[in-house]
TORKOL-4160 file (C-alpha; in steps of 0.2 Angstrom, whole numbers, padded with zeros to 4 digits, m for minus):
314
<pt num="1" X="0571" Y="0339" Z="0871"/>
<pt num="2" X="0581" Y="0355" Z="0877"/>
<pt num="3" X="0596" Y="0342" Z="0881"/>
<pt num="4" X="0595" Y="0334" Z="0863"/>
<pt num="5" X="0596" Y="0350" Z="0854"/>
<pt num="6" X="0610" Y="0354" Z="0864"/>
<pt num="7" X="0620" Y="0341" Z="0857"/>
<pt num="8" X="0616" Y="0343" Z="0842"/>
<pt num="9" X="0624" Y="0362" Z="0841"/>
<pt num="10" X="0639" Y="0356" Z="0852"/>
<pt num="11" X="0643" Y="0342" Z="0837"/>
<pt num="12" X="0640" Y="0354" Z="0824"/>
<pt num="13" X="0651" Y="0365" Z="0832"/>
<pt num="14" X="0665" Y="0355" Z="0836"/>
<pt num="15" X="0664" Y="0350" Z="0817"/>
<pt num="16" X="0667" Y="0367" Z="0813"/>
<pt num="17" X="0684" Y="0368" Z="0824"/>
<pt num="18" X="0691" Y="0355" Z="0814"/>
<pt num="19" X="0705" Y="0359" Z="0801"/>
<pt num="20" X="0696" Y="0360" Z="0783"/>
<pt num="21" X="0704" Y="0342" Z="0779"/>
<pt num="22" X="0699" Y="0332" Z="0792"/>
<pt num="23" X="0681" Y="0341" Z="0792"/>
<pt num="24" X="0680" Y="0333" Z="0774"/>
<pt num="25" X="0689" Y="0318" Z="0776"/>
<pt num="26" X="0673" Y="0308" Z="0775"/>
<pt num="27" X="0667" Y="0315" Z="0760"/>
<pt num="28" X="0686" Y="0315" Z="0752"/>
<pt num="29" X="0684" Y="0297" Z="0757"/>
<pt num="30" X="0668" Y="0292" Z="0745"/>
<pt num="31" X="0675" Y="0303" Z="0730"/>
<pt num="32" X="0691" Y="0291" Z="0729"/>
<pt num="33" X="0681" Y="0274" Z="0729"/>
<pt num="34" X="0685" Y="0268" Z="0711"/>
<pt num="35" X="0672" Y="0270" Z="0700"/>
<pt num="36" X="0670" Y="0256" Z="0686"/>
<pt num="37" X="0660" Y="0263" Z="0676"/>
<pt num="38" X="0672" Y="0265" Z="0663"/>
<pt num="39" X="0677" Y="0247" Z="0664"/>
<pt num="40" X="0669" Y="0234" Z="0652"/>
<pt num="41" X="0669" Y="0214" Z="0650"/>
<pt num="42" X="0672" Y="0206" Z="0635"/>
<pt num="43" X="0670" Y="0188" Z="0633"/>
<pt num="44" X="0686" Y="0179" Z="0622"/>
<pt num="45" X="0684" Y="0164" Z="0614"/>
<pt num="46" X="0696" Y="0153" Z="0603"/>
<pt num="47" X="0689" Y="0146" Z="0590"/>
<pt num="48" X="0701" Y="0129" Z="0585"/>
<pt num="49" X="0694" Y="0126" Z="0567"/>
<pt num="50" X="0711" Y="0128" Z="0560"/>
<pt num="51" X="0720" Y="0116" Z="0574"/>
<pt num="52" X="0708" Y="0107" Z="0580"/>
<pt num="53" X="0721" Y="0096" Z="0589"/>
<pt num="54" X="0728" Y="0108" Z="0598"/>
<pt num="55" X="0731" Y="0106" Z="0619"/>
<pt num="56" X="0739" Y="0122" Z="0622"/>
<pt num="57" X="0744" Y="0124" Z="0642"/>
<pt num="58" X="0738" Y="0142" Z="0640"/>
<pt num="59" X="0734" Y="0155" Z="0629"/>
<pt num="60" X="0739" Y="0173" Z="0630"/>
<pt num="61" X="0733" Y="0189" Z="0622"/>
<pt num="62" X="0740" Y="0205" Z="0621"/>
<pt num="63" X="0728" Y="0221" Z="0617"/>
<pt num="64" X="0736" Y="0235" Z="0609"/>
<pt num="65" X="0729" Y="0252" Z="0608"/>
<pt num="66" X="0726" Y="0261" Z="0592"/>
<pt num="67" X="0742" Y="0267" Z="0592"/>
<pt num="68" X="0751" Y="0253" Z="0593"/>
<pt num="69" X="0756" Y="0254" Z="0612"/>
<pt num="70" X="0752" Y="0240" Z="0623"/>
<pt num="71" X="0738" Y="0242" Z="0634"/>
<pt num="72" X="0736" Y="0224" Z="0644"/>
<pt num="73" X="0743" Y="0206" Z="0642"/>
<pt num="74" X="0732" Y="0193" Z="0650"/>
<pt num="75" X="0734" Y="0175" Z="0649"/>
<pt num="76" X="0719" Y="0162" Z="0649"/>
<pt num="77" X="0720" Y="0146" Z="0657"/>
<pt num="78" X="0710" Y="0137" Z="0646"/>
<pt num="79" X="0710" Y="0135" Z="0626"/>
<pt num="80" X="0692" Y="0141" Z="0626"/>
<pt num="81" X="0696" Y="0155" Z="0632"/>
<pt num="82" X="0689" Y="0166" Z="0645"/>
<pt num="83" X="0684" Y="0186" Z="0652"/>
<pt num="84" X="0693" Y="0200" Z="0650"/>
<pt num="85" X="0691" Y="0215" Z="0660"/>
<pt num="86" X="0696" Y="0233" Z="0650"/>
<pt num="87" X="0694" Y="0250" Z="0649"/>
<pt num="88" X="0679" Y="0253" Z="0634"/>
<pt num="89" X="0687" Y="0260" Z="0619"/>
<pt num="90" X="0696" Y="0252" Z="0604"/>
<pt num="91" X="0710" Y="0235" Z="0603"/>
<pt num="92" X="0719" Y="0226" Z="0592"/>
<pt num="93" X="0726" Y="0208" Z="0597"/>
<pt num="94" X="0740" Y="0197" Z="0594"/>
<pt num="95" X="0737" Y="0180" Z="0602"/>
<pt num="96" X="0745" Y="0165" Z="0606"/>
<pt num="97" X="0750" Y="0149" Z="0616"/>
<pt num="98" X="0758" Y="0152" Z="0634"/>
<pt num="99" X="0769" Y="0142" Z="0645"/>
<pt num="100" X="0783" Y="0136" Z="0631"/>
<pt num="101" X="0797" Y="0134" Z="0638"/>
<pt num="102" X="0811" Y="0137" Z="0624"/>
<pt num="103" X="0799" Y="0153" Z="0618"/>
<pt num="104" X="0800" Y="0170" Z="0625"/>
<pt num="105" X="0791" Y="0187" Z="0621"/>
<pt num="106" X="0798" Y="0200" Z="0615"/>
<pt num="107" X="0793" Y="0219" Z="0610"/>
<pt num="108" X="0779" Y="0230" Z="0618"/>
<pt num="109" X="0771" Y="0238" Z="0603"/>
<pt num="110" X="0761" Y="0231" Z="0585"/>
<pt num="111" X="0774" Y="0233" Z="0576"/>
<pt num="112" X="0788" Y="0223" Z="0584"/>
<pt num="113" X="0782" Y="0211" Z="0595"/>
<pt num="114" X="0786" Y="0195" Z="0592"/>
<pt num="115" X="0791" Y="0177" Z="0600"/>
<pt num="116" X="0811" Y="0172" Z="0600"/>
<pt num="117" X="0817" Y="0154" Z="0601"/>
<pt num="118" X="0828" Y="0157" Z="0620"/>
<pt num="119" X="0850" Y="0151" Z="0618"/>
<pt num="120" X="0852" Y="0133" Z="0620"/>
<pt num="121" X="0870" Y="0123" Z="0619"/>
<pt num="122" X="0874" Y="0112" Z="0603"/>
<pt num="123" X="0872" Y="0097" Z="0615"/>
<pt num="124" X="0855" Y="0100" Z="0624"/>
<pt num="125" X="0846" Y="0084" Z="0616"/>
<pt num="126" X="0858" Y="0073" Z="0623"/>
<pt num="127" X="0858" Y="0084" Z="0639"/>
<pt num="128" X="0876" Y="0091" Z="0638"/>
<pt num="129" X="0879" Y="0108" Z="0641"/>
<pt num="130" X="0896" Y="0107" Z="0630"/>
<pt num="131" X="0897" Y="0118" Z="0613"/>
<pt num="132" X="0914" Y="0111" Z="0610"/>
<pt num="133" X="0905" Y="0099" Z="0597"/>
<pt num="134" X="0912" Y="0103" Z="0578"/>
<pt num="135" X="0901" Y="0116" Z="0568"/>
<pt num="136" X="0901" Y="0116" Z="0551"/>
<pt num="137" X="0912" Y="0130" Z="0541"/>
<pt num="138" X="0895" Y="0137" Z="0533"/>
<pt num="139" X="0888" Y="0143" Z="0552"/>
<pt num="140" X="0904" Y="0143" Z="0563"/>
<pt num="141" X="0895" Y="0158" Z="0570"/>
<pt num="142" X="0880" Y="0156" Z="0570"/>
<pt num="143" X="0871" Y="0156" Z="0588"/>
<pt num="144" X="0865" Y="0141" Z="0595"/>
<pt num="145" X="0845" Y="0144" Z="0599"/>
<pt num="146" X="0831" Y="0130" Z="0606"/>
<pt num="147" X="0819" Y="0123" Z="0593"/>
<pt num="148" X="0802" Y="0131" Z="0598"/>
<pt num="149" X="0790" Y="0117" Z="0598"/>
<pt num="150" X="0771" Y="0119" Z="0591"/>
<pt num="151" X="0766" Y="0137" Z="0591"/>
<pt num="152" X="0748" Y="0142" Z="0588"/>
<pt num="153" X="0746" Y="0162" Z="0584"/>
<pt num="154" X="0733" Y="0174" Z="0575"/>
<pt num="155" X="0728" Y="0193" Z="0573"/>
<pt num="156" X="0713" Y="0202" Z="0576"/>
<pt num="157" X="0715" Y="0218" Z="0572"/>
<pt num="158" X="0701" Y="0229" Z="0579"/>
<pt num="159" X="0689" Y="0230" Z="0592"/>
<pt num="160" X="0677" Y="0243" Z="0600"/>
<pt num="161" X="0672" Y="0239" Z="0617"/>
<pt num="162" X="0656" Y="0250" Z="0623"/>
<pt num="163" X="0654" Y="0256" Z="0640"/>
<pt num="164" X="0640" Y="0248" Z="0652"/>
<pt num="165" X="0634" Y="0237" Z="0640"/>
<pt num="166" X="0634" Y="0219" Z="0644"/>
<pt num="167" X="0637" Y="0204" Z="0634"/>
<pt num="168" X="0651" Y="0210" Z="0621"/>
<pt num="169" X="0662" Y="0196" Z="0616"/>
<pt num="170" X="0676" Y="0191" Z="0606"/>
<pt num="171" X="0681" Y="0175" Z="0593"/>
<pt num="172" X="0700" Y="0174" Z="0591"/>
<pt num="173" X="0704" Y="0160" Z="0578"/>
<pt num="174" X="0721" Y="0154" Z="0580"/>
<pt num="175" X="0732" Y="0143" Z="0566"/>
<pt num="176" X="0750" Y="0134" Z="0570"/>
<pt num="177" X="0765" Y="0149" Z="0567"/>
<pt num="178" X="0777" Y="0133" Z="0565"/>
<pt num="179" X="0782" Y="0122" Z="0552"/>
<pt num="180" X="0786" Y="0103" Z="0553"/>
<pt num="181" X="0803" Y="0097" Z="0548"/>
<pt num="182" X="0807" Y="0078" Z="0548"/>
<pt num="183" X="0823" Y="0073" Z="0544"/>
<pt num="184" X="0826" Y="0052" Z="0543"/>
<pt num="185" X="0841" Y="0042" Z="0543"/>
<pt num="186" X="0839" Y="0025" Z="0535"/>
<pt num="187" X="0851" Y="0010" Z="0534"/>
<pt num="188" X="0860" Y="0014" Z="0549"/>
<pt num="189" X="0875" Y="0003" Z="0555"/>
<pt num="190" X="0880" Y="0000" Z="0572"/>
<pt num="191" X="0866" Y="0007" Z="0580"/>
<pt num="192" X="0867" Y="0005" Z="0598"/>
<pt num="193" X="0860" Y="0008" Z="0615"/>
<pt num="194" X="0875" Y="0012" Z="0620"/>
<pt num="195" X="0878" Y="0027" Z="0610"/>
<pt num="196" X="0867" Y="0043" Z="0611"/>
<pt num="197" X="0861" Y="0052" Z="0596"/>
<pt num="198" X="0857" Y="0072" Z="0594"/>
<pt num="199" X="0859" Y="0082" Z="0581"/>
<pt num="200" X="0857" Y="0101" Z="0573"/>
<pt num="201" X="0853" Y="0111" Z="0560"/>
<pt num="202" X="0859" Y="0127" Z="0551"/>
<pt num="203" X="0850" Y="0144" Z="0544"/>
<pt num="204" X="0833" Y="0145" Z="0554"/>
<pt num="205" X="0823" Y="0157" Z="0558"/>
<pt num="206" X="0827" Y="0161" Z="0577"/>
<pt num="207" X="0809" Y="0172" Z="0579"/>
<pt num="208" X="0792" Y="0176" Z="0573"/>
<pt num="209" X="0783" Y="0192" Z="0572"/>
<pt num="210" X="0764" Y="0193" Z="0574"/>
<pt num="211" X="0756" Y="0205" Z="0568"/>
<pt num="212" X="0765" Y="0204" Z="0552"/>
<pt num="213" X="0763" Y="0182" Z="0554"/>
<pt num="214" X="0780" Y="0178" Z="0546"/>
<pt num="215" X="0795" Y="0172" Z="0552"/>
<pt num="216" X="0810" Y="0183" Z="0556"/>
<pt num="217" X="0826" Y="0187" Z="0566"/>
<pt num="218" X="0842" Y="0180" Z="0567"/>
<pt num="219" X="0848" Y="0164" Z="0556"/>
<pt num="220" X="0852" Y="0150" Z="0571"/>
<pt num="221" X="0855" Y="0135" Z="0573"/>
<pt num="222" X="0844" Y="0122" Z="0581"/>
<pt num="223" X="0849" Y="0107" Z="0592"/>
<pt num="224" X="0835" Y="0094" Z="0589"/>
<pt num="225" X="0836" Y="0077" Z="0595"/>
<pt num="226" X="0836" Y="0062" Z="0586"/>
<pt num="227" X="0824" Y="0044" Z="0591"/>
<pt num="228" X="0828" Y="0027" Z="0587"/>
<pt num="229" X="0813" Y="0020" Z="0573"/>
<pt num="230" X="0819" Y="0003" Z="0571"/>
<pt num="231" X="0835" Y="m0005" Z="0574"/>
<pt num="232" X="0843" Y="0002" Z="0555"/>
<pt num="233" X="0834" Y="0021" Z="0556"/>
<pt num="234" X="0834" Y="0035" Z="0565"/>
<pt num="235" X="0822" Y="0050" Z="0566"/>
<pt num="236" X="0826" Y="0069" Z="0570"/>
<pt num="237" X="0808" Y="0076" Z="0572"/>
<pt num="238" X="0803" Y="0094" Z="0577"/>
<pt num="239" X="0796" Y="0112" Z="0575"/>
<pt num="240" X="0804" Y="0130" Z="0568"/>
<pt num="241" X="0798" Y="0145" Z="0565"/>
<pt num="242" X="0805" Y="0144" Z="0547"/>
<pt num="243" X="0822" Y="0145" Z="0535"/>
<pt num="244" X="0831" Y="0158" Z="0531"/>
<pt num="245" X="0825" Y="0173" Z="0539"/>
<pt num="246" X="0834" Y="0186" Z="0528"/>
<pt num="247" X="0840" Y="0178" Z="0513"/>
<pt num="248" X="0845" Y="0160" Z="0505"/>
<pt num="249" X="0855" Y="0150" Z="0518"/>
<pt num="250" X="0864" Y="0133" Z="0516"/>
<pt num="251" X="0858" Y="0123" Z="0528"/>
<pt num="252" X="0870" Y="0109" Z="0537"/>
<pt num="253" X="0862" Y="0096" Z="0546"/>
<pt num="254" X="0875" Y="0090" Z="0558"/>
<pt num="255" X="0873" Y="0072" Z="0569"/>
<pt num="256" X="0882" Y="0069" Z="0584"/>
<pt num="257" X="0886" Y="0053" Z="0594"/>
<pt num="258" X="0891" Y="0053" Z="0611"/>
<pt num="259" X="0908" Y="0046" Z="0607"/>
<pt num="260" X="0911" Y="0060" Z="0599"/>
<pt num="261" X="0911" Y="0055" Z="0583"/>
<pt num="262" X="0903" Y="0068" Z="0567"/>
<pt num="263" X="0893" Y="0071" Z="0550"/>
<pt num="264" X="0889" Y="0085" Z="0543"/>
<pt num="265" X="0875" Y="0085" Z="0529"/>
<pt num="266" X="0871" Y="0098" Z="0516"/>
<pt num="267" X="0853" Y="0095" Z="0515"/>
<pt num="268" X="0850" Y="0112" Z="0506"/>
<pt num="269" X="0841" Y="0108" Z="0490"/>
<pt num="270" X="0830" Y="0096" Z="0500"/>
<pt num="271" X="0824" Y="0113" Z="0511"/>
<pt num="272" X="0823" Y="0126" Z="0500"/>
<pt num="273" X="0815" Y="0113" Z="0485"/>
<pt num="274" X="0801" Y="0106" Z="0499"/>
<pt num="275" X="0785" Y="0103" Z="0490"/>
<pt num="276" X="0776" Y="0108" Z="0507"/>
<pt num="277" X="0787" Y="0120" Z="0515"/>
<pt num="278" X="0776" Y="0119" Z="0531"/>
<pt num="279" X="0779" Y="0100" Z="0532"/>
<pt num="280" X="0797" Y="0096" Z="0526"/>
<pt num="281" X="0800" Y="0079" Z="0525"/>
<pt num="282" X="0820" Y="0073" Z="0522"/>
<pt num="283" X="0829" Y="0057" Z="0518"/>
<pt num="284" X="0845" Y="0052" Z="0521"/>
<pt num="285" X="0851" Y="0035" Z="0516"/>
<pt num="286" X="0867" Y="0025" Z="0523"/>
<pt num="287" X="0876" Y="0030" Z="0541"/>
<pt num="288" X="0887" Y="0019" Z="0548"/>
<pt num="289" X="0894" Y="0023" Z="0566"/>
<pt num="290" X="0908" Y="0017" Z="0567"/>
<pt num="291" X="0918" Y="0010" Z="0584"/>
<pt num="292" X="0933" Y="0024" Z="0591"/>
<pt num="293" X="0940" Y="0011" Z="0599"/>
<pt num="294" X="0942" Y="m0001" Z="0584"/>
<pt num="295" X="0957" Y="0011" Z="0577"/>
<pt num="296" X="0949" Y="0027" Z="0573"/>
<pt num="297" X="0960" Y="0040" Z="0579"/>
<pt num="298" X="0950" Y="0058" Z="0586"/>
<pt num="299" X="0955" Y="0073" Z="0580"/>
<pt num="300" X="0965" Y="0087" Z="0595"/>
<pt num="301" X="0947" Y="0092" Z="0599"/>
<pt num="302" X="0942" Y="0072" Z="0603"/>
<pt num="303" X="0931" Y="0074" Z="0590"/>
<pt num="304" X="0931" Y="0064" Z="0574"/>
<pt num="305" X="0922" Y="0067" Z="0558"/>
<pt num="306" X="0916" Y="0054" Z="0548"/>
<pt num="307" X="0912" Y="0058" Z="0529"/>
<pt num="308" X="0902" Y="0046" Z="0520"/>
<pt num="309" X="0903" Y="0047" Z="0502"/>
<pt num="310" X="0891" Y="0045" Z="0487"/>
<pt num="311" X="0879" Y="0046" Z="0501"/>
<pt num="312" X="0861" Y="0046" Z="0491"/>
<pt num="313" X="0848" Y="0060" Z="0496"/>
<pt num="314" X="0831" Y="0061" Z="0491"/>
């Protein structure tokens, strides 16, 4: 008994020869384990009643403070959704698809983020990385920016996540941020295998913002590529974010062969009189590509342009 009260004192005692930081260093060491108390998981859901079609790779939200700063961007693997780990207090959130690669984020408050459409070259659709390809006069300037493919986006402006309570969830309701633009080219001459097809379009939107849901940014133009229908039509199908961003554009829509012959069509009254400006639909009637080496003499550039005239538009 007299030998275990002994080393009792001694440990005590050495205890108190050690410096004041290490004799607390076990203490100091449970005061710094993290304590989530203040942490809260939400539950977020998309509901898809607006696009029910929609197979998006991922989705990402953003959760911005009340300030408008962003607090935490986090990116779900599935389209329903999934949890979220926060700190309890008040959100707003912007939403939408991830993995798209022509479409990057941009901003990091409320107010100004947004999504921009990423440089492309003039050629891209036919793989070419060459912008020696003819402009029109009306854009000469204008960059040269991606087509963003479908974009599914929404707002939900305020949250208030309690602490320690369990169960709290979220219903985000997206609905596509990108309109659909079909431009046909009927009675077609020469069509070949032989001979690709791309083409581009003038005066659109190179961005979107999402709180505010609109369209913005610079005017661009878009390299969209361009599929054979039959063996007398061709199609140039894709997505934007809009026309005109700033103020009323002329739009040129521009076709390019691989034997560097050219058309540029004003299709502007077709655009900006759309009876459904999310689902533009233009026709172009009578192309005839014609065969360089049967005469046709290219221009310095190697390019030649090829006006039709009288060529009817619907």
């Amino acid at each position: 008994m007299r030998s275990r009260i002994f080393s009792r004192f001694a440990a005590a005692a050495a205890i108190a020869m050690l410096p004041v930081g290490a004799a607390l260093q076990g203490c100091d060491h449970k005061e710094l384990c993290y304590d989530h108390s203040h942490m809260t998981d939400l539950d977020v859901a998309f509901d898809w009643s607006d696009a029910p079609d929609a197979q998006p790779v991922t989705m990402v939200v953003h959760f911005f403070r009340p300030d408008g700063s962003l607090y935490k961007r986090l990116e779900f693997s599935s389209r329903e959704g999934g949890k979220a780990r926060l700190e309890a207090g008040a959100y707003m959130m912007l939403f939408h698809n991830g993995t798209m690669e022509t479409v990057a984020e941009q901003g990091s408050t409320w107010d100004d983020h947004q999504l921009t459409c990423m440089a492309s070259s003039l050629l891209s659709p036919m793989g070419r990385n060459s912008d020696d390809a003819p402009r029109p006069p009306e854009a000469s300037d204008q960059p040269v920016a991606a087509a963003p493919g479908m974009v599914w986006a929404g707002v939900h402006e305020l949250i208030e996540l309690k602490p320690k309570i369990q169960g709290q969830s979220v219903t985000l309701r997206p609905a596509e941020a990108t309109a659909e633009y079909v431009v046909e080219i009927k009675n077609v001459e020469n069509l070949s295998e032989g001979v690709e097809i791309s083409a581009a379009i003038s005066g659109m939107s190179s961005a979107y913002n999402l709180a505010g849901q609109h369209h913005c940014g610079a005017a661009v133009t878009m390299p969209v590529g361009m599929e054979k229908v039959d063996e007398h039509t061709v199609r140039a199908c894709f997505h934007a974010f809009g026309h005109c961003p700033a103020e009323e554009l002329p739009h040129i829509f521009s076709v390019y062969t691989s034997n560097k012959v050219f058309y540029h069509y004003d299709i502007t009254g077709q655009m900006h009189q759309a009876s459904d400006p999310r689902h533009v639909y233009i026709e172009l009637d009578g192309l005839k590509i014609p065969d360089i080496s049967g005469g046709m003499s290219p221009d310095i550039s190697g390019w030649t342009e090829v006006i039709e005239k009288d060529l009817p538009m619907n």
